[in-house]
C-alpha positions in Angstrom: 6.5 -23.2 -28.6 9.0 -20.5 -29.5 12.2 -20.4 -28.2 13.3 -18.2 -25.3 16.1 -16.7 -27.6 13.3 -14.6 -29.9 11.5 -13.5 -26.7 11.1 -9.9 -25.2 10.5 -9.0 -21.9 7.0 -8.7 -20.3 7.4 -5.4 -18.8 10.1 -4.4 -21.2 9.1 -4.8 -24.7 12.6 -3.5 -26.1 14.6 -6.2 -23.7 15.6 -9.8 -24.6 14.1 -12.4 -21.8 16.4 -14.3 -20.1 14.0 -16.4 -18.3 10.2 -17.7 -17.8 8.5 -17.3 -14.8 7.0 -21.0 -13.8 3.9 -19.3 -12.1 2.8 -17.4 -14.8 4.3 -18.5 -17.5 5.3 -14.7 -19.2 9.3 -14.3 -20.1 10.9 -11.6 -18.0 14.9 -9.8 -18.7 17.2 -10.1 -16.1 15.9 -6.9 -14.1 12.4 -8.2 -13.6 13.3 -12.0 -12.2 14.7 -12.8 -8.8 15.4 -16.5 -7.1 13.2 -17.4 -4.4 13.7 -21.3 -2.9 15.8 -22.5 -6.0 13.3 -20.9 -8.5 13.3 -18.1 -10.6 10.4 -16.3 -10.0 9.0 -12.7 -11.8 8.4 -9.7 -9.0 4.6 -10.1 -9.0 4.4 -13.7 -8.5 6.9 -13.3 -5.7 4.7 -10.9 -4.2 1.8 -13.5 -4.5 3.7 -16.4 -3.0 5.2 -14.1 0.0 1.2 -12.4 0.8 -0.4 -15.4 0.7 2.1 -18.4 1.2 1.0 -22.2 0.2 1.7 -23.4 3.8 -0.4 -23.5 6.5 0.2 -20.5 9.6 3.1 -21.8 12.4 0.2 -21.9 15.3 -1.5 -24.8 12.6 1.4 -26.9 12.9 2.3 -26.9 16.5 -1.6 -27.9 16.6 -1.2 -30.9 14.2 1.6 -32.1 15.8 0.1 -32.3 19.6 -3.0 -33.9 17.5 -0.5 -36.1 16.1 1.2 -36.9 19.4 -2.1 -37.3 20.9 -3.0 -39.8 18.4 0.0 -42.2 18.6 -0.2 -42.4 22.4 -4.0 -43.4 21.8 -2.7 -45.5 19.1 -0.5 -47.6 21.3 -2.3 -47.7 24.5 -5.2 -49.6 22.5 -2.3 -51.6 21.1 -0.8 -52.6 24.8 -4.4 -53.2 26.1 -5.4 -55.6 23.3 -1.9 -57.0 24.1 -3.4 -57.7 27.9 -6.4 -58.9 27.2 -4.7 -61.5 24.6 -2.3 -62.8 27.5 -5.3 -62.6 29.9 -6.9 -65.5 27.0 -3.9 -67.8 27.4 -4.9 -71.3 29.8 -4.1 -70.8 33.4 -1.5 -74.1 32.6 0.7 -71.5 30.4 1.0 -69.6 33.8 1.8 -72.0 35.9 5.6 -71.1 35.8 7.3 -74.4 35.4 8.5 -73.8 32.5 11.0 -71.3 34.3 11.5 -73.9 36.9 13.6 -76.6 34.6 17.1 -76.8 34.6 17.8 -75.5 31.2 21.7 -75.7 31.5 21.6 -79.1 32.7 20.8 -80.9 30.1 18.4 -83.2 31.4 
């Protein structure tokens, strides 16, 4: 691997590089680089990224997120009605209520 300090410019052959683009991997001089999201990016590869971006449309996400929302209601309404249905299992002599009946405070 050679070192940036012997490299010349993609577009300017006559121009030291001060940087490598991490998309495509060509050295560029300080006219031909930019900063883009805390990366240094060339001009064409800037292009690329802003024509056809890596994340999904906005309308996608608002769509994922009622999915999502619509999901973890689902989620725990089966959770609450399996809850039920176990209570529902318990003997009628758990029900009874004298358990709530007893003079706790006491101390009997």
């Amino acid at each position: 691997m050679e070192d940036l300090s012997h490299q010349c410019c993609y577009n300017h052959e006559l121009r030291e590089a001060v940087a490598r683009c991490p998309e495509c991997s060509n050295y560029f001089c300080r006219e031909c680089i930019t900063e883009h999201d805390d990366r240094v990016l060339c001009a064409s590869c800037l292009n690329d990224l802003l024509i056809n971006p890596g994340s999904p449309p906005p309308r996608l996400n608002y769509i994922t997120q009622i999915a999502l929302s619509l999901f973890g209601i689902l989620t725990l309404w089966v959770f609450f009605y399996y809850l039920g249905q176990a209570l529902l299992l318990l003997p009628s002599s758990f029900h009874e209520g004298t358990l709530w009946q007893t003079d706790w405070g006491a101390g009997k």
